[in-house]
PDB file with one MODEL, atoms N, CA, C and O in Angstrom:
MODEL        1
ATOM      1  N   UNK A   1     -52.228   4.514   1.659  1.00  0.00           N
ATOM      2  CA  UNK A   1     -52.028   3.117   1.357  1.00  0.00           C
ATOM      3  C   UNK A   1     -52.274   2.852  -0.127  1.00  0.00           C
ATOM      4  O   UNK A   1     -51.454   2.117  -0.678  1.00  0.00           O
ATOM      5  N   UNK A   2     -53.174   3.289  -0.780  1.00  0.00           N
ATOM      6  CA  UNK A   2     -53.309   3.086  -1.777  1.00  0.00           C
ATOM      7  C   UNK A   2     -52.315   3.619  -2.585  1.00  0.00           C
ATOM      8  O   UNK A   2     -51.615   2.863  -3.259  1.00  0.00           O
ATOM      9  N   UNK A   3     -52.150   4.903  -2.609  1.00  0.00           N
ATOM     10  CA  UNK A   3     -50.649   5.370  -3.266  1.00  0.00           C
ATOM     11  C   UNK A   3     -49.576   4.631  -3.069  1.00  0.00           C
ATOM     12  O   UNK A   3     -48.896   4.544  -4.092  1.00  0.00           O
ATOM     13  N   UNK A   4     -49.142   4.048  -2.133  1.00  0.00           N
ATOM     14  CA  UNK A   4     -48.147   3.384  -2.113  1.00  0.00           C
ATOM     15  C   UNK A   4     -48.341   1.726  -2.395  1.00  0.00           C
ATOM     16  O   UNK A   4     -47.346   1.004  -2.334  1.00  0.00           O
ATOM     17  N   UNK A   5     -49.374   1.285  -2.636  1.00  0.00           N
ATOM     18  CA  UNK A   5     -49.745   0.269  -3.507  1.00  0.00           C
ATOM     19  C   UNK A   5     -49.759   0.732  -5.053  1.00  0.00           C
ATOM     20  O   UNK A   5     -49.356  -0.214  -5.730  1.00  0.00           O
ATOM     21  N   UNK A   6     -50.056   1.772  -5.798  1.00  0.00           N
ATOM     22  CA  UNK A   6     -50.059   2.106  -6.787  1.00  0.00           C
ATOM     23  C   UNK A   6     -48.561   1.646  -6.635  1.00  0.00           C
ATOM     24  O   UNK A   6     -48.111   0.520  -6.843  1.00  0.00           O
ATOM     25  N   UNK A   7     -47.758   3.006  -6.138  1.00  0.00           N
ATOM     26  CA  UNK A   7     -46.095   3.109  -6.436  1.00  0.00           C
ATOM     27  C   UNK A   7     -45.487   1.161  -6.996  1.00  0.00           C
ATOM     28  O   UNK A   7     -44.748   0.768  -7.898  1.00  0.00           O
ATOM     29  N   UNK A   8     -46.339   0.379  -5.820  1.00  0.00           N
ATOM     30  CA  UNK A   8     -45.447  -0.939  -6.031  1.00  0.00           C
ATOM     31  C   UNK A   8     -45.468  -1.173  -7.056  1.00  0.00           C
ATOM     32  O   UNK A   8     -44.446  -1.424  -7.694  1.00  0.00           O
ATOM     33  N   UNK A   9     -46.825  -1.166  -7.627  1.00  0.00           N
ATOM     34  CA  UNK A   9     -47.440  -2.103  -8.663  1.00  0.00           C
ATOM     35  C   UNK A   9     -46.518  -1.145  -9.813  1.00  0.00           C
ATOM     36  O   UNK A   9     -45.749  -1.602 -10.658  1.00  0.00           O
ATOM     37  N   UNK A  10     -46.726  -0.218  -9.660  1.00  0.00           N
ATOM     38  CA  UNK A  10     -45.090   0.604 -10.801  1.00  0.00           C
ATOM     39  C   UNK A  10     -44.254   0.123 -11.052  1.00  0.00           C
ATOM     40  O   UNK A  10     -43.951  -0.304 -12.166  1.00  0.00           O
ATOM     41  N   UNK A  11     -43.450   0.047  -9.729  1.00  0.00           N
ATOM     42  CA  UNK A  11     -41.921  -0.430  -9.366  1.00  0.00           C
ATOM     43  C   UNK A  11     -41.654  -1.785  -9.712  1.00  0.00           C
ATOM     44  O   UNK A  11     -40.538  -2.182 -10.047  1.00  0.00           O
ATOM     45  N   UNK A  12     -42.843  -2.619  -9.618  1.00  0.00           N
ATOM     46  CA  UNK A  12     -42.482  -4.305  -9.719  1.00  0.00           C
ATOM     47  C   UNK A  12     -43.232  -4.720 -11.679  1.00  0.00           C
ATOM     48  O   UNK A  12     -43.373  -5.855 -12.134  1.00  0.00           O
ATOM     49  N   UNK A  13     -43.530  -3.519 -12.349  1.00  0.00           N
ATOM     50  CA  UNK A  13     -43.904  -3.495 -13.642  1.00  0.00           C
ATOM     51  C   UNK A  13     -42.693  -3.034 -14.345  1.00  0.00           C
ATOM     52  O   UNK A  13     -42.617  -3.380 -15.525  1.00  0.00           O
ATOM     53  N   UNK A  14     -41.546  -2.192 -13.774  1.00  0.00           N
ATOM     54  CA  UNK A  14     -40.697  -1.840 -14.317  1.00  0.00           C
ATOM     55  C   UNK A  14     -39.833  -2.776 -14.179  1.00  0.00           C
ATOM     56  O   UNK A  14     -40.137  -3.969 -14.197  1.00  0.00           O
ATOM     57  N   UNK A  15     -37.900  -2.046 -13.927  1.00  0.00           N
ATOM     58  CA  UNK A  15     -37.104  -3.558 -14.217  1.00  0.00           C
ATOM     59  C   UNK A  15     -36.868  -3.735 -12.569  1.00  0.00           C
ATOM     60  O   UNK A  15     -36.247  -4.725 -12.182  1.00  0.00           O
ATOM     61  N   UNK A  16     -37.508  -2.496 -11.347  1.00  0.00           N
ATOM     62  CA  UNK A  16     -36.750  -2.800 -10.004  1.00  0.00           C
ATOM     63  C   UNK A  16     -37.560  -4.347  -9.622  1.00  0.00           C
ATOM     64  O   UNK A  16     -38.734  -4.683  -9.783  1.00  0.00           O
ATOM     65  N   UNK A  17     -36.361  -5.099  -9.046  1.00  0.00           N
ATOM     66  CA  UNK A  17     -36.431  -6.540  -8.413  1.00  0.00           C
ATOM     67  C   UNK A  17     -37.375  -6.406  -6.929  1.00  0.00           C
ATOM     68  O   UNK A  17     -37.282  -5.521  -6.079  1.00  0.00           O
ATOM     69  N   UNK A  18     -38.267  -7.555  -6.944  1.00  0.00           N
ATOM     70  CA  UNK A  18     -39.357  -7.509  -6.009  1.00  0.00           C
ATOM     71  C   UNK A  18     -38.392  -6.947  -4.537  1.00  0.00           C
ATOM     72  O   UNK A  18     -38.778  -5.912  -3.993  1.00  0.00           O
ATOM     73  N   UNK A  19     -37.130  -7.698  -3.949  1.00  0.00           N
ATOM     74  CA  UNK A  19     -36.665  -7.134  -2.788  1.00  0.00           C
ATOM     75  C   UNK A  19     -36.580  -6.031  -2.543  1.00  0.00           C
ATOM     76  O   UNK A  19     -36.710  -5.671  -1.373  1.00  0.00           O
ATOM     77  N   UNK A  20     -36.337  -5.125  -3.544  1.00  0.00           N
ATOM     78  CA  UNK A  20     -36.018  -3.625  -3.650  1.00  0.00           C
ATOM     79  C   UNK A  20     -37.657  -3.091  -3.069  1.00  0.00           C
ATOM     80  O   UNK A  20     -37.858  -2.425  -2.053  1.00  0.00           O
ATOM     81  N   UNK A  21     -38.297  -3.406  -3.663  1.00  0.00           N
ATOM     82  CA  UNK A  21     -39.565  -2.793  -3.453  1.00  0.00           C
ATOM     83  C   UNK A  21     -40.457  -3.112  -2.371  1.00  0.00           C
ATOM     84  O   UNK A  21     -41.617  -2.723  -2.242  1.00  0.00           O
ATOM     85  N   UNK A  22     -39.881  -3.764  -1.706  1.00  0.00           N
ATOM     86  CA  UNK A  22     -40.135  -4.173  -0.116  1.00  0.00           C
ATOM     87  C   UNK A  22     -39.318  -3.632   1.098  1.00  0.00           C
ATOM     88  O   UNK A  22     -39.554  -3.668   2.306  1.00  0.00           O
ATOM     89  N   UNK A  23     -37.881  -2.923   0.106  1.00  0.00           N
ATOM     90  CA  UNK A  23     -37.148  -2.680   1.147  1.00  0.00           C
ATOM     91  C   UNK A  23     -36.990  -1.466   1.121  1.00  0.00           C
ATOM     92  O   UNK A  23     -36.068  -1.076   1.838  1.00  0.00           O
ATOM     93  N   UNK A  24     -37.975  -0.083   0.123  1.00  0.00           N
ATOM     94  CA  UNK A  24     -37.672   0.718  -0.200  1.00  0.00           C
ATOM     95  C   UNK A  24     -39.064   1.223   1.007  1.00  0.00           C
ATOM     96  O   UNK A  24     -38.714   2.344   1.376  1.00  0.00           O
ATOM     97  N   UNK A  25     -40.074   0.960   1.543  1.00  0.00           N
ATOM     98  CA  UNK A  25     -41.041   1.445   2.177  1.00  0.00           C
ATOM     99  C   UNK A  25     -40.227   1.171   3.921  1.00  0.00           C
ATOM    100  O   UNK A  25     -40.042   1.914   4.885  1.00  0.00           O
ATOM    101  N   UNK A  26     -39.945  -0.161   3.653  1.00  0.00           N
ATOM    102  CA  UNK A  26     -38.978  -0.637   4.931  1.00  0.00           C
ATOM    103  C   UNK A  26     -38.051   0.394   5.751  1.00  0.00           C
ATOM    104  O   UNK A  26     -38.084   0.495   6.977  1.00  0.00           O
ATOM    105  N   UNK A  27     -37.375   1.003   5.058  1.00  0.00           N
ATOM    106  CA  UNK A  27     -36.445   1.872   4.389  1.00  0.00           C
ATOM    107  C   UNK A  27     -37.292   3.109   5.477  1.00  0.00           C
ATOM    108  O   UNK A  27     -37.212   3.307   6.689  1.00  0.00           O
ATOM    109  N   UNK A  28     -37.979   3.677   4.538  1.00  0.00           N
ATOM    110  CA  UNK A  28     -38.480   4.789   4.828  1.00  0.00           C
ATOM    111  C   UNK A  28     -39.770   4.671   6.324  1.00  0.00           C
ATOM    112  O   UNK A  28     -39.917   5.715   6.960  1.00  0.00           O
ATOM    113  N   UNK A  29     -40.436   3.671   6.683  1.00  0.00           N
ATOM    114  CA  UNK A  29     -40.443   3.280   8.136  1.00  0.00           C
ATOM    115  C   UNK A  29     -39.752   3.553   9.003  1.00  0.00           C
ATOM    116  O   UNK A  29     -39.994   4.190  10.029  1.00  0.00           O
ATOM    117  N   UNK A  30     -38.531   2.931   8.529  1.00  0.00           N
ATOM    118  CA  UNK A  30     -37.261   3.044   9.791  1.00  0.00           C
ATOM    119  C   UNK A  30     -36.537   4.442  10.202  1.00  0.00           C
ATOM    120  O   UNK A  30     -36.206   4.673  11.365  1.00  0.00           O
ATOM    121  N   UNK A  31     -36.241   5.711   8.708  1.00  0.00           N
ATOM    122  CA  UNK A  31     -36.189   6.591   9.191  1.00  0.00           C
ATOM    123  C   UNK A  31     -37.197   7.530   9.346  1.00  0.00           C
ATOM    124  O   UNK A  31     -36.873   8.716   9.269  1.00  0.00           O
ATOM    125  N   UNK A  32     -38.364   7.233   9.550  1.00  0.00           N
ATOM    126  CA  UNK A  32     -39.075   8.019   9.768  1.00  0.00           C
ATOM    127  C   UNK A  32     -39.044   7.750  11.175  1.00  0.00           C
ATOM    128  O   UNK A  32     -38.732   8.650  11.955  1.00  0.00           O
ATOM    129  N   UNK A  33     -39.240   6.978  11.443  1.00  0.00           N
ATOM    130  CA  UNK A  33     -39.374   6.314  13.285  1.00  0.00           C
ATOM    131  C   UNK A  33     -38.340   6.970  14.396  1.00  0.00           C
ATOM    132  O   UNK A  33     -38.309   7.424  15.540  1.00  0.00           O
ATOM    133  N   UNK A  34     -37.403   6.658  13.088  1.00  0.00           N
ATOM    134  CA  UNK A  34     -35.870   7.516  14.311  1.00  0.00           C
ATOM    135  C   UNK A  34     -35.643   8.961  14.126  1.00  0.00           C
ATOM    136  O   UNK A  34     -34.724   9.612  14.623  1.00  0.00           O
ATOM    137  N   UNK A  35     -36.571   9.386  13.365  1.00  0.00           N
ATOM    138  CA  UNK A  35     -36.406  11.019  12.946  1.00  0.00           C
ATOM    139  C   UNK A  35     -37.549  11.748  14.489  1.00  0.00           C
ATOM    140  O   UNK A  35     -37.361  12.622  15.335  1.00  0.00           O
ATOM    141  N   UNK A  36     -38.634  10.845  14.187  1.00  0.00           N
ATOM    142  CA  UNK A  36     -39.508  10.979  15.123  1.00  0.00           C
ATOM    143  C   UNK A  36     -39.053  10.490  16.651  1.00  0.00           C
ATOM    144  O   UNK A  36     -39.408  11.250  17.551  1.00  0.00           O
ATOM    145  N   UNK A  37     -38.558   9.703  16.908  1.00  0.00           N
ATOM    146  CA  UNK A  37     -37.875   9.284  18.060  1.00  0.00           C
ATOM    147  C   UNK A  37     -36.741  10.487  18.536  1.00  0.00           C
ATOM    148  O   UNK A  37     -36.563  11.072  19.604  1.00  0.00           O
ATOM    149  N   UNK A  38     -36.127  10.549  17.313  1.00  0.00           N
ATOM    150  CA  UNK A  38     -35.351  11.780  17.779  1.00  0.00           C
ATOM    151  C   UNK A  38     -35.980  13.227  18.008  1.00  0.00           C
ATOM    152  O   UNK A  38     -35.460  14.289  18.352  1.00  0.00           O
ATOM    153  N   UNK A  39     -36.938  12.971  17.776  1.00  0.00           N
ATOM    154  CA  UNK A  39     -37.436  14.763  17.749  1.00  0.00           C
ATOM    155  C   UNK A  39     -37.774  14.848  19.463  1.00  0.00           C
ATOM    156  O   UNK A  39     -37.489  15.634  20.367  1.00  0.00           O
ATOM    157  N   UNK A  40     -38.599  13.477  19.335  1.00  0.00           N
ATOM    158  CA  UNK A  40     -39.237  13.530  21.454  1.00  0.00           C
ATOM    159  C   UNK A  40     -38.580  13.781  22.166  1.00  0.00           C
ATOM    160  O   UNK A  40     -38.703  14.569  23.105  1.00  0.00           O
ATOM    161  N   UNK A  41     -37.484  12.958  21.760  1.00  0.00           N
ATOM    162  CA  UNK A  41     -36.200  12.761  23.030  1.00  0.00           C
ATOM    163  C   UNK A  41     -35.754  14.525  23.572  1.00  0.00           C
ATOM    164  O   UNK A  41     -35.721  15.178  24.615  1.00  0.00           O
ATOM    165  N   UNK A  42     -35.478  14.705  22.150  1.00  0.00           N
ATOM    166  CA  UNK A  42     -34.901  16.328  22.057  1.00  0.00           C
ATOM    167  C   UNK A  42     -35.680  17.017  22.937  1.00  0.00           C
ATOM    168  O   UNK A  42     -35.308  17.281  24.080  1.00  0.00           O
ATOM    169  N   UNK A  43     -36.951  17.391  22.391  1.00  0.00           N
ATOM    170  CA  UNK A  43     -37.734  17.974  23.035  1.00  0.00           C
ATOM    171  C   UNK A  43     -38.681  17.641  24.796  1.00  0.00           C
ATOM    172  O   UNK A  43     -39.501  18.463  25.206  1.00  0.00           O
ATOM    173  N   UNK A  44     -38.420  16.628  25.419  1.00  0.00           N
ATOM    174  CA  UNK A  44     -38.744  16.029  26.413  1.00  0.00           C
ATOM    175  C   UNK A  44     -38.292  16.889  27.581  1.00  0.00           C
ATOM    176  O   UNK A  44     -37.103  17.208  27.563  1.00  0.00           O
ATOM    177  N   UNK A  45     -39.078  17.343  28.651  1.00  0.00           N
ATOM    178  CA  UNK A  45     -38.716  17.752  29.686  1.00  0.00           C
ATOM    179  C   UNK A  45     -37.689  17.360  30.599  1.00  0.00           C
ATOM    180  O   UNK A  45     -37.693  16.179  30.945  1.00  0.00           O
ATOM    181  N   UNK A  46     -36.947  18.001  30.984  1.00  0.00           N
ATOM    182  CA  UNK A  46     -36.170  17.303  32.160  1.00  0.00           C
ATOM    183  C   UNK A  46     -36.669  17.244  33.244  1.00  0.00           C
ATOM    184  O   UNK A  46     -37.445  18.108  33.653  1.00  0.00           O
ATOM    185  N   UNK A  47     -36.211  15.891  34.127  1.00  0.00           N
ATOM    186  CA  UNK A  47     -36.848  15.819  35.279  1.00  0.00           C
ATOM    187  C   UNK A  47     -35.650  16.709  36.115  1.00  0.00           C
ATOM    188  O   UNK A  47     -34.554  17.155  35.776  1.00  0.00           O
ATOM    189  N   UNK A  48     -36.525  16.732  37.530  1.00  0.00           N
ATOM    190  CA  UNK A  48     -36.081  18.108  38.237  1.00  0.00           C
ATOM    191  C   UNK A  48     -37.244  19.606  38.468  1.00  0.00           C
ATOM    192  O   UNK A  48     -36.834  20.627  39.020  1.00  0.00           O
TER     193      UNK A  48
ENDMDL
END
């Protein structure tokens, strides 16, 4: 958390626009979630 509070306070000191930098963690949430979602599914037993 703190690293990625550092990163903002970077990102919103440079020229990237505050949306960007809200949507760039957003961003990386979402595929992390479906990378992980996809891994379970894959790997999940079949019933039977």
């Amino acid at each position: 958390m703190f690293a990625g509070g550092l990163l903002g306070a970077w990102l919103l000191h440079g020229t990237v626009p505050p949306a960007l930098v809200l949507l760039l963690p957003a961003a990386l949430v979402l595929v992390l979630g479906v990378v992980l979602w996809a891994i379970r599914r894959r790997h999940a037993p079949e019933p039977g």
